[in-house]
C-alpha positions in Angstrom: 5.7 29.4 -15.9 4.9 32.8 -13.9 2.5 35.3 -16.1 2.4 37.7 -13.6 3.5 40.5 -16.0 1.1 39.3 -18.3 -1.9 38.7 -15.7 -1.4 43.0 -15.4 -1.1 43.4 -19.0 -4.7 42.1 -19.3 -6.1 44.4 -17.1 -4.8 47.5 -19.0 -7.6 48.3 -21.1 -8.8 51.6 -22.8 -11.6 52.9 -20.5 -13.0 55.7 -21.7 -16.1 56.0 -18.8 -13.9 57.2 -16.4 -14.5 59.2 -13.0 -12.8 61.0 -10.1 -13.6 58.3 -7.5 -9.8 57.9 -6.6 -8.8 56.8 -3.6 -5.1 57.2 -4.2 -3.6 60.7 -3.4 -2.2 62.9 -6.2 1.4 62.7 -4.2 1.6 59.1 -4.7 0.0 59.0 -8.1 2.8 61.4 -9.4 5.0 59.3 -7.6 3.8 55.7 -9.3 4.0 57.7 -12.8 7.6 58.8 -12.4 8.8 55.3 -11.3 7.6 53.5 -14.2 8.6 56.1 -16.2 12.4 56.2 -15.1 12.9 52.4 -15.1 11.5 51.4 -18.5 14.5 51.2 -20.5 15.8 53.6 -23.4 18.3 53.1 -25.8 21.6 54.1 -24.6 20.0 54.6 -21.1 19.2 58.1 -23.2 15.9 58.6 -21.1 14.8 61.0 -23.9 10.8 60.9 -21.9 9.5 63.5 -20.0 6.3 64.0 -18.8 3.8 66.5 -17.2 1.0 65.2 -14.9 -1.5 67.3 -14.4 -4.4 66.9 -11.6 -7.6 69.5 -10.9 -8.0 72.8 -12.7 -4.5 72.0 -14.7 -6.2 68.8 -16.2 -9.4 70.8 -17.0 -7.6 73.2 -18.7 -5.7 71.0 -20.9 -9.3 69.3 -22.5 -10.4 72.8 -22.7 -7.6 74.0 -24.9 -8.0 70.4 -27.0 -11.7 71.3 -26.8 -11.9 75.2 -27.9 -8.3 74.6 -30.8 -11.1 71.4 -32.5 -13.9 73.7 -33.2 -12.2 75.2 -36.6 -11.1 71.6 -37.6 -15.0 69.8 -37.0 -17.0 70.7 -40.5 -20.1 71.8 -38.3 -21.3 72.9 -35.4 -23.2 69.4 -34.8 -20.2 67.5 -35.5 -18.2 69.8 -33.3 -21.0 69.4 -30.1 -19.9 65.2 -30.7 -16.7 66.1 -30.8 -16.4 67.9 -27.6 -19.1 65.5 -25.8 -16.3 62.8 -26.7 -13.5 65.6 -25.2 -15.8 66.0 -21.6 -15.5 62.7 -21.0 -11.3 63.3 -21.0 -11.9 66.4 -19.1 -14.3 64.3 -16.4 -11.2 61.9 -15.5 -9.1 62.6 -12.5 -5.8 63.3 -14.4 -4.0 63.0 -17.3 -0.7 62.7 -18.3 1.3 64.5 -21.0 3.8 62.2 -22.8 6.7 64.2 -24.3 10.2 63.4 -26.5 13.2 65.8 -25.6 14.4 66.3 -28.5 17.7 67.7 -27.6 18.8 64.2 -26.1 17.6 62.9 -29.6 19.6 64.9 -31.2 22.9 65.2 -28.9 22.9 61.1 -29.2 23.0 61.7 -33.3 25.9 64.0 -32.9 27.1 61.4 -30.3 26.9 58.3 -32.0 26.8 59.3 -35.5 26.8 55.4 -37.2 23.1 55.1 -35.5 22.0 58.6 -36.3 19.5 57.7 -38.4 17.8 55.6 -35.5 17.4 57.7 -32.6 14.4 58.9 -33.7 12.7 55.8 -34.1 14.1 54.5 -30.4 12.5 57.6 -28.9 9.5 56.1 -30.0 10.0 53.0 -28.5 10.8 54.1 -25.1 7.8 56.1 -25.7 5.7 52.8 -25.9 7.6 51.2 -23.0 6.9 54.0 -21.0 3.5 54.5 -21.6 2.6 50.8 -21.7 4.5 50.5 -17.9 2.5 53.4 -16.6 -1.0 52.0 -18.1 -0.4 49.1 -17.1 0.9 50.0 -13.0 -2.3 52.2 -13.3 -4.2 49.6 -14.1 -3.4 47.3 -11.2 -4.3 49.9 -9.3 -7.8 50.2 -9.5 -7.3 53.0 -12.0 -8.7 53.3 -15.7 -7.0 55.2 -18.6 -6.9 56.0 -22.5 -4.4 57.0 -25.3 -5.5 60.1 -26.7 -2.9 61.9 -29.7 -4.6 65.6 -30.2 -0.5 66.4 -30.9 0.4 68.2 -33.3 -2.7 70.7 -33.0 -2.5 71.2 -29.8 1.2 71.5 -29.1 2.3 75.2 -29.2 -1.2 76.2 -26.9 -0.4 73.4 -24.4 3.4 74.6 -24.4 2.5 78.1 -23.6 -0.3 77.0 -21.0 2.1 74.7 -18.8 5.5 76.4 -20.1 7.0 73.7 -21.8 10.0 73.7 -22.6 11.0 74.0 -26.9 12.9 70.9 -27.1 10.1 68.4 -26.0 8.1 67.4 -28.2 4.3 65.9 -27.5 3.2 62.4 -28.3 0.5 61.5 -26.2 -2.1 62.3 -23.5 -3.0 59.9 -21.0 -6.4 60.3 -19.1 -7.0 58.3 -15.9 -9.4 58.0 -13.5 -11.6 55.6 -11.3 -13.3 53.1 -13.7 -17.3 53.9 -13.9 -17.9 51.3 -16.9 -15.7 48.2 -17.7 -14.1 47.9 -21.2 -15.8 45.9 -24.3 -14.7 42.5 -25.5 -10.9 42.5 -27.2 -10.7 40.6 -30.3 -7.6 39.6 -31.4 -6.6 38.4 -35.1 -5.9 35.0 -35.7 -2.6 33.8 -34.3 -1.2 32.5 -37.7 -1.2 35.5 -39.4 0.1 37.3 -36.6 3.2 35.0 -35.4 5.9 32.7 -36.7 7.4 30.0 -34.2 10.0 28.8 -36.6 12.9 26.0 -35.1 
């Protein structure tokens, strides 16, 4: 039986000790994101993801804004200093990509096919994880580290004005990659029957 799909999806790991030692240009970076992006399937080919890869002072900026909108949510300043040594180490990757719903398309397909309405919203979610999983995981068998951060909702309306986001997409995740300076722990997994039923 060929496990090559699932050979990659055990090297995509969360790595949070991530660097800028990237070989791979930004061009084809941006170009590796978008394909996985475009072929991971969505219901009704809808393709309700978007995304927004940012590189250099445009990925700084972003864990600044996540960075300077936590201060008033941390209860003090020593909790807050954790907080954003925990953000730096985002803001010390080589990119990061911003994960976004349009919510138009969500929406339009409602009106469209009204006898699924009330699952769109869910679906959206799903291609969200089939996209993100497909560009972890192509990232991965690259050489390239990455985690799953959610700072959405707080950060939402001060990323949409920074990058000029358009109303109608709506964040859901932030991807940071990099080169990979440490190697992820152990991944423990629960026990198989209480996770699984083969039934025939």
């Amino acid at each position: 039986m060929k496990e090559e799909l699932l050979n990659l999806a055990k090297q995509r790991r969360s790595i949070y000790a991530l660097g800028r030692n990237v070989t791979t240009s930004e061009e084809e970076l941006a170009t590796l994101i978008k394909e996985n992006i475009k072929w991971v399937p969505t219901p009704f080919n809808n393709q309700t993801t978007r995304a927004v890869i940012l590189f250099g002072d445009k990925h700084e900026q972003l864990w600044d804004i996540v960075g300077k909108r936590l201060k008033s949510e941390v209860p003090t300043e020593e909790a807050y200093q954790k907080t954003l040594q925990k953000i730096n180490g985002f803001k010390s990757a080589f990119g990061t990509v911003l994960f976004y719903t349009d919510m138009d398309i969500v929406h339009q397909f409602e009106n469209d096919f009204a006898l699924y309405a009330d699952n769109f919203a869910d679906w959206a979610e799903q291609a969200q994880g089939n996209a993100q999983f497909a560009v972890w995981t192509s990232l991965a068998e690259n050489g390239i580290g990455a985690n799953l951060q959610h700072y959405n909702p707080l950060i939402d309306d001060l990323v949409k004005d920074a990058f000029n986001i358009p109303d109608s997409w709506k964040l859901r995740a932030q991807l940071d990659f990099g080169s990979i300076e440490a190697p992820a722990g152990e991944k423990e997994f629960m026990d198989d029957n209480d996770r699984f039923k083969v039934l025939k």
